[in-house]
TORKOL-4160 file (C-alpha; in steps of 0.2 Angstrom, whole numbers, padded with zeros to 4 digits, m for minus):
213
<pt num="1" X="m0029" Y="0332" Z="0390"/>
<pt num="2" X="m0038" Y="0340" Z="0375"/>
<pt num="3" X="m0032" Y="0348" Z="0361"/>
<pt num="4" X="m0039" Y="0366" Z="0349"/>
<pt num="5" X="m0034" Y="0370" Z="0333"/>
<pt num="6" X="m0040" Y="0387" Z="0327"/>
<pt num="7" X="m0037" Y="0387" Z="0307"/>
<pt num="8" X="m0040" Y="0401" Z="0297"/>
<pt num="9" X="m0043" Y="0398" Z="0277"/>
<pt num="10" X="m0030" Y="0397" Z="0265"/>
<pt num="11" X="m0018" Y="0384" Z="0278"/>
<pt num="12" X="m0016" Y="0370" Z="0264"/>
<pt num="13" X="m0027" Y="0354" Z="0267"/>
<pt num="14" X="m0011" Y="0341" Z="0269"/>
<pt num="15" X="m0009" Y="0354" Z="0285"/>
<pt num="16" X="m0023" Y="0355" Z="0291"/>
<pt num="17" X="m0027" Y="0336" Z="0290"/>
<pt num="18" X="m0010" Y="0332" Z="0299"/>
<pt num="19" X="m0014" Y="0345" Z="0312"/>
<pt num="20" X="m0032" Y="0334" Z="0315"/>
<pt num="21" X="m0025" Y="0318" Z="0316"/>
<pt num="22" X="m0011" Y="0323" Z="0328"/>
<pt num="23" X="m0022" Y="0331" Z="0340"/>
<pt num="24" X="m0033" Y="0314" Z="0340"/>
<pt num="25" X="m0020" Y="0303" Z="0341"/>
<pt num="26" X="m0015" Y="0310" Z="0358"/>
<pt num="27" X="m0034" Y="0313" Z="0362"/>
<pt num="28" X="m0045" Y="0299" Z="0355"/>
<pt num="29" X="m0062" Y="0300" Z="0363"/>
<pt num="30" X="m0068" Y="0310" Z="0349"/>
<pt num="31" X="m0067" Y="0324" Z="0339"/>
<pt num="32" X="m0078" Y="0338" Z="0333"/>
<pt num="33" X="m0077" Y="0355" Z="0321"/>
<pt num="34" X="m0085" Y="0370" Z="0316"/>
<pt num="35" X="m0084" Y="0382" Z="0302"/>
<pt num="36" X="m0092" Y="0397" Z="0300"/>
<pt num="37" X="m0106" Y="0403" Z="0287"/>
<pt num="38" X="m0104" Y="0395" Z="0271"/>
<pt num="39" X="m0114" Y="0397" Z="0254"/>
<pt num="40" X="m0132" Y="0386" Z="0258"/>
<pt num="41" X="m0128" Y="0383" Z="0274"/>
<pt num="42" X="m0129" Y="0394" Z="0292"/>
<pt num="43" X="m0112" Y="0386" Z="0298"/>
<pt num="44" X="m0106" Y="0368" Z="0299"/>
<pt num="45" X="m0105" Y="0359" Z="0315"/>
<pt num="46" X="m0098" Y="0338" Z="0313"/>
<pt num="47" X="m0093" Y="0327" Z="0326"/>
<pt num="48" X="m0088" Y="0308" Z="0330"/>
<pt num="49" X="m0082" Y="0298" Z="0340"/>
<pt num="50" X="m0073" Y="0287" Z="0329"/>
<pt num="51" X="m0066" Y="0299" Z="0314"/>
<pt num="52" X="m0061" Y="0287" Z="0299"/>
<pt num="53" X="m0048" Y="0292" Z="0282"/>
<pt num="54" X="m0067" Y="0300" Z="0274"/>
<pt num="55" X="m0070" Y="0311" Z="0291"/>
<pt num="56" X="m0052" Y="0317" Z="0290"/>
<pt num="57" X="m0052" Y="0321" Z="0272"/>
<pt num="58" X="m0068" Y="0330" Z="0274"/>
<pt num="59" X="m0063" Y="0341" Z="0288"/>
<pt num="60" X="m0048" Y="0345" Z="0277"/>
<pt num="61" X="m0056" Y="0351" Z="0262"/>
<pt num="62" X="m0070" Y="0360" Z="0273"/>
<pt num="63" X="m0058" Y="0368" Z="0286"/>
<pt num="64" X="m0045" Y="0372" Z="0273"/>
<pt num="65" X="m0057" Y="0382" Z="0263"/>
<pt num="66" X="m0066" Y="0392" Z="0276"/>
<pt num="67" X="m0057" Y="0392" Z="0290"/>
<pt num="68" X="m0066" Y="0384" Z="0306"/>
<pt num="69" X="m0062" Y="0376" Z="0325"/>
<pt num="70" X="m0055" Y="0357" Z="0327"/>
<pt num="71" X="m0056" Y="0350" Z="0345"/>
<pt num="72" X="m0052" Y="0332" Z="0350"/>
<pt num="73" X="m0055" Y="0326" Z="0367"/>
<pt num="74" X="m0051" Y="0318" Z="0381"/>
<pt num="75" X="m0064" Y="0312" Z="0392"/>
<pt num="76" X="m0059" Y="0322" Z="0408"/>
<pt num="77" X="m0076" Y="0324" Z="0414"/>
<pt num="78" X="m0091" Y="0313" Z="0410"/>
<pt num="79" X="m0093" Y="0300" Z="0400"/>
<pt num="80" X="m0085" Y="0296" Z="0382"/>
<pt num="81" X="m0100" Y="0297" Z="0373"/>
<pt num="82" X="m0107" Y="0306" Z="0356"/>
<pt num="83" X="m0117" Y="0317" Z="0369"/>
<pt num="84" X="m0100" Y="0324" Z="0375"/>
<pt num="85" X="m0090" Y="0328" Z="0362"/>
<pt num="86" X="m0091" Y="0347" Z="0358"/>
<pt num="87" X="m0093" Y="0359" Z="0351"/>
<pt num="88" X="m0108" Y="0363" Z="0360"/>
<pt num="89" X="m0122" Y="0374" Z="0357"/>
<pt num="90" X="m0123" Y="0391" Z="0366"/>
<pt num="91" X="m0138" Y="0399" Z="0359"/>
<pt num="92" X="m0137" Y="0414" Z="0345"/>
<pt num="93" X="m0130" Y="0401" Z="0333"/>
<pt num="94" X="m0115" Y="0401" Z="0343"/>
<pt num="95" X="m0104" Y="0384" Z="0349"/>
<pt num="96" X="m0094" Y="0383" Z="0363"/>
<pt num="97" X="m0076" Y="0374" Z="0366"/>
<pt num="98" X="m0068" Y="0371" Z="0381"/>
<pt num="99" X="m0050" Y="0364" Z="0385"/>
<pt num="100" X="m0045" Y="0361" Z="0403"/>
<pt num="101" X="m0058" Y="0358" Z="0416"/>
<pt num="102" X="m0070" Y="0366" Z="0428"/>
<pt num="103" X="m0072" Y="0360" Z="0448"/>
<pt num="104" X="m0090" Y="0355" Z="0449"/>
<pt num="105" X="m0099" Y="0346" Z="0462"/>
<pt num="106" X="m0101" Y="0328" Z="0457"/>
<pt num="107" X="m0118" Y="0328" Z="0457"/>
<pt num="108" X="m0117" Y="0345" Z="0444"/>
<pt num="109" X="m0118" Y="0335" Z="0426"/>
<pt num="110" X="m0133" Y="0325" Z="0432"/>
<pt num="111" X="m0145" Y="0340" Z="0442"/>
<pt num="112" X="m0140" Y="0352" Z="0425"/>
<pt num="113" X="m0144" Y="0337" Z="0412"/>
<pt num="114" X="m0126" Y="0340" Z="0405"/>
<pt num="115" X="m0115" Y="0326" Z="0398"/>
<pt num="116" X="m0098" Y="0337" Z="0405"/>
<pt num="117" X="m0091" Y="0351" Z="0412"/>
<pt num="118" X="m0089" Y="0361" Z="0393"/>
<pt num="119" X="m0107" Y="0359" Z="0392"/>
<pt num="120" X="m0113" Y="0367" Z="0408"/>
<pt num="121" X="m0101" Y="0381" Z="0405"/>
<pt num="122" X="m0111" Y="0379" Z="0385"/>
<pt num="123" X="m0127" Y="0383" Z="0397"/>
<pt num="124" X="m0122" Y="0396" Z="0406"/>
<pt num="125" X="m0118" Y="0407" Z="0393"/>
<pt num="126" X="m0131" Y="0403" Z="0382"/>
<pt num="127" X="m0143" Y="0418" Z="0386"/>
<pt num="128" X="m0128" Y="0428" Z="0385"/>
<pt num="129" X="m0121" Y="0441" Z="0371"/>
<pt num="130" X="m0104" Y="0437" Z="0367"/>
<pt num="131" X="m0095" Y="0450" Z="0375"/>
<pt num="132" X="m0101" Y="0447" Z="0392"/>
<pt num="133" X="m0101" Y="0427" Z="0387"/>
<pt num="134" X="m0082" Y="0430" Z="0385"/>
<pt num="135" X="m0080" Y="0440" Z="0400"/>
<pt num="136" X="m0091" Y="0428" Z="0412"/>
<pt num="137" X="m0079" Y="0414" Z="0405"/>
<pt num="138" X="m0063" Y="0423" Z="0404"/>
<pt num="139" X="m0066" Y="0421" Z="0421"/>
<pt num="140" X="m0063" Y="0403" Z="0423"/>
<pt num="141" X="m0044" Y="0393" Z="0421"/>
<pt num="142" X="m0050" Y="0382" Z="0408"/>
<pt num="143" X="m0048" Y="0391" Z="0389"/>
<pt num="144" X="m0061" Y="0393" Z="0379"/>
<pt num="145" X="m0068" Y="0398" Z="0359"/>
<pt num="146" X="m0083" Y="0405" Z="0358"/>
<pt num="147" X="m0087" Y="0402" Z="0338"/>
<pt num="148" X="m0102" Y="0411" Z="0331"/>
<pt num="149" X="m0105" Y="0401" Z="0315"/>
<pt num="150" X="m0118" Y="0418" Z="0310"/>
<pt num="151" X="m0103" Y="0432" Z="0309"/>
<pt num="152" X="m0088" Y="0418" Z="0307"/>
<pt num="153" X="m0080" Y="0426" Z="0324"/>
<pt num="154" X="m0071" Y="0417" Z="0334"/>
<pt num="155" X="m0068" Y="0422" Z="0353"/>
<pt num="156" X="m0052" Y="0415" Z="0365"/>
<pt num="157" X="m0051" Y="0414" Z="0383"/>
<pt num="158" X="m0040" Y="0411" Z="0394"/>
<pt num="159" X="m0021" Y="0409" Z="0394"/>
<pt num="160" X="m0009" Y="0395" Z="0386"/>
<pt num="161" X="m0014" Y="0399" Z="0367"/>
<pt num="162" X="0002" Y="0396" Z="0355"/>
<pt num="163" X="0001" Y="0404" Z="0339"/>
<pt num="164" X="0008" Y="0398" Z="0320"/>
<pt num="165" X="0009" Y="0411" Z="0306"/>
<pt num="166" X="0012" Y="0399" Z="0292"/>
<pt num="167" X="0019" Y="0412" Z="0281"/>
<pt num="168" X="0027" Y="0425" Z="0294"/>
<pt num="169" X="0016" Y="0439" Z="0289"/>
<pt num="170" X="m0002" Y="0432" Z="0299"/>
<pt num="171" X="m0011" Y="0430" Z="0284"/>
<pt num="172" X="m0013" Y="0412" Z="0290"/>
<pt num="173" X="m0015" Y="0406" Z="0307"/>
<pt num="174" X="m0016" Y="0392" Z="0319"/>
<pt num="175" X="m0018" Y="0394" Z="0336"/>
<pt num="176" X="m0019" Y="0380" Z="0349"/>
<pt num="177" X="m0019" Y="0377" Z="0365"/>
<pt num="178" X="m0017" Y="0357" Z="0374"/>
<pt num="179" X="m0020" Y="0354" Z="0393"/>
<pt num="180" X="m0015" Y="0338" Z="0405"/>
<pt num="181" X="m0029" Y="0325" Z="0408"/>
<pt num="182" X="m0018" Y="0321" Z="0424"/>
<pt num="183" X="m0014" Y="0340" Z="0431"/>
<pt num="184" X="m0028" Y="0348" Z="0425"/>
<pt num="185" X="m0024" Y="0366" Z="0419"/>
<pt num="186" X="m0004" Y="0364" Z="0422"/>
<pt num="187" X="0005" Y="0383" Z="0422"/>
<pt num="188" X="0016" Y="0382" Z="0408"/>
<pt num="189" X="0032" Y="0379" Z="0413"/>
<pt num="190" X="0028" Y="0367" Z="0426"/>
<pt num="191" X="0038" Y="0351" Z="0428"/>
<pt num="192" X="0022" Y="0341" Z="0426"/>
<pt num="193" X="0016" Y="0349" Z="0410"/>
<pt num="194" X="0034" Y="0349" Z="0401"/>
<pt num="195" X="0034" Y="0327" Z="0405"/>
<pt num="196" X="0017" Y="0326" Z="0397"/>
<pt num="197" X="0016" Y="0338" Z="0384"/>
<pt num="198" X="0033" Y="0337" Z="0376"/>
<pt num="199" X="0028" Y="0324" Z="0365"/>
<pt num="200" X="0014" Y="0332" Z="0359"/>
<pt num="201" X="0022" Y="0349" Z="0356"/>
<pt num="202" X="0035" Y="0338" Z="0348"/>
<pt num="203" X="0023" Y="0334" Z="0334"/>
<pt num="204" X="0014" Y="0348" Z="0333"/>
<pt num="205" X="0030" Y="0357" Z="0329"/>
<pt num="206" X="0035" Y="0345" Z="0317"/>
<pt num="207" X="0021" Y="0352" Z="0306"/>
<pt num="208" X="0028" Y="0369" Z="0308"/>
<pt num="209" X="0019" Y="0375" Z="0323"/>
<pt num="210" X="0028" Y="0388" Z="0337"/>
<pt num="211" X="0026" Y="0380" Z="0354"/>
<pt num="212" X="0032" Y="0384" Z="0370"/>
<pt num="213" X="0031" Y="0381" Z="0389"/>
């Protein structure tokens, strides 16, 4: 599986934080974020492989302050590598996410130059405005965000999204969604996906996020 937090500012840093390392503990081939526009700087974009206490804190502060995306990965396609963790670019200052996975021939990632399947669907947007970039992916069964670091918009696709409003009025919000490495994109509800994502939900809801099946 793979896991996307979707923070907005304001969410306290301890939050935040907790949110980060529970979505890598149960996806530890890397993780990456993204925030939008910030003073001296046209958008943030960091990303490793091996996050440490400094990388955690960091991604606190900065995502508790501005707001921003938080992906931690499973390697479901390609390698795990620093070249396949996202987000990735997409052209027009724009990053793509993707949680879930596409069917592609196995030869795909190699003929496109690609290190996964979130980065050929990275490609095949990049020429693309965002709403037909939404559309085109809307299309597929894997979700993805479409962040554009220039406006701070943030686009979803796709279905499986579960929503916190951490002060019941939507003021602040996480949204995040978590797939199966082992089913793929598992209906909710499924058998499969309650075994293997009940733990995880668990957690999550332990930090005071709404979850469901």
């Amino acid at each position: 599986m793979c896991a996307i937090l979707i923070i907005k500012s304001g969410l306290s840093r301890e939050v935040v934080e907790a949110g980060a390392r529970t979505a890598f503990k149960h996806n530890p081939h890397g993780i990456g974020y993204s925030l939008a526009s910030i003073p001296d700087s046209p958008g943030v974009v960091r990303r490793t492989l091996v996050p440490d206490d400094a990388f955690f804190a960091r991604l606190a502060d900065e995502v508790s302050g501005h707001g921003g995306v938080v992906h931690a990965r499973i390697a479901s396609s390609g390698e795990v590598s620093e070249e396949g963790l996202h987000p990735f670019e997409c052209g027009g200052g724009r990053v793509l996410y993707m949680n879930g996975t596409l069917s592609l021939a196995s030869d795909s990632l190699e003929k496109l130059g690609a290190a996964n399947d979130a980065q050929c669907a990275a490609m095949l947007v990049s020429s693309l405005p965002d709403a037909e970039a939404t559309g085109l992916l809307d299309k597929f069964s894997a979700r993805f965000v479409l962040h554009n670091l220039r406006t701070g918009e943030i686009f979803t696709t796709g279905k499986g999204w579960h929503d916190k409003n951490t002060c019941g009025c939507g003021a602040y919000q996480i949204k995040f969604a978590m797939s199966s490495a082992k089913t793929g994109n598992t209906a909710p509800g499924t058998v499969a996906a309650t075994e293997e994502l009940a733990e995880d939900y668990g957690e999550f809801a332990e930090l005071g996020y709404t979850y469901g099946f």
